[in-house]
C-alpha positions, 0 to 999 in steps of 0.5 A: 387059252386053248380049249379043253376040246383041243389036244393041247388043251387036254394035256395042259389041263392034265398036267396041272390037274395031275401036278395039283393031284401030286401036291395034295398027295404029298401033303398028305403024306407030310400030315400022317407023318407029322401025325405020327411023330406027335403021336410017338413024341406023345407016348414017349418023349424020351425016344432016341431020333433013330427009334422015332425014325424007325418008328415012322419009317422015315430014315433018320436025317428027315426024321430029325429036320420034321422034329426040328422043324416042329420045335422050332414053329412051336408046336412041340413046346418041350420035354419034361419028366412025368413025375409022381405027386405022392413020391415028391411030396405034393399029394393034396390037389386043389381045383380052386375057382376065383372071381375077381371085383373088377375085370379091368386090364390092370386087375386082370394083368395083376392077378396073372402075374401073380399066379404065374410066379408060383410053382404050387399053381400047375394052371391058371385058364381064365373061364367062362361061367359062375367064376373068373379063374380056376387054378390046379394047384398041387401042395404037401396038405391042407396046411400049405394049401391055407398058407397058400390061400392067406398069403398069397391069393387074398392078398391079390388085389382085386380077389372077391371070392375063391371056392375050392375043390379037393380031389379025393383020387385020380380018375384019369390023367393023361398028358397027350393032346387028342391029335386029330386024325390025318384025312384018309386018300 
């Protein structure tokens, strides 16, 4: 190894200081523009590869692969319509918290399953606090609701308790994820 004093010594060491500073700065520049892919994809799923490359001021063709390349490592996930509760029909949203007997695999496995194959259960996250589940569920009223509640989530095995909320409006909705901010140079 030559030392940092020697002429050589400062030259290698500035280069691979140098070549190190280069790989930062791309990767830099790869983190804004994933960044703002997302954030455009986020706004409107529906953009066209040309307007999205326009508006990250990338050409198309690299543009199309970042996009690729983030559906296929799973961060984009996929692409749905927005649709509005009230105009098809399911009004009535219902944040329902459920705790279960027993918290064995089996309980635990059963209970997700069954939630998971029903389209009024938007979500299911298992929680931390007084309750086990809580569900987001969208129905046409407090009927179907009733329905949903004797038919199918009693009947869970292992369902000790199940409390309700109904919301009376929207504050806020929104579908982006908070993406964090790429680091300034």
């Amino acid at each position: 190894m030559l030392p940092l004093t020697s002429a050589a010594g400062r030259r290698i060491y500035r280069s691979t200081s140098v070549r190190r500073n280069i790989l930062a700065s791309r990767d830099l520049i790869e983190e804004r523009l994933r960044y703002r892919i997302l954030t455009e994809l986020q706004r409107n799923g529906r953009l066209t590869n040309q307007e999205l490359a326009q508006r990250v001021n990338l050409s198309p063709s690299p543009c199309w692969r970042r996009v690729k390349d983030l559906e296929e490592s799973g961060v984009i996930r996929g692409y749905a319509a927005l649709l509005d509760p009230e105009k098809v029909g399911v009004p009535v949203c219902v944040f329902t918290l459920i705790n279960l007997e027993m918290h064995s695999s089996e309980s635990l496995e059963a209970f997700q399953e069954a939630v998971r194959i029903r389209p009024e259960i938007l979500e299911c996250y298992a929680i931390t606090g007084d309750a086990d589940f809580l569900l987001k569920i969208r129905v046409p009223d407090i009927r179907a609701y009733e329905r949903l509640l004797n038919d199918v989530i009693f009947r869970i095995p292992g369902v000790k308790h199940v409390k309700s909320s109904f919301t009376l409006r929207e504050v806020k909705y929104d579908t982006a994820l908070p993406l964090p901010r790429p680091a300034e140079a």
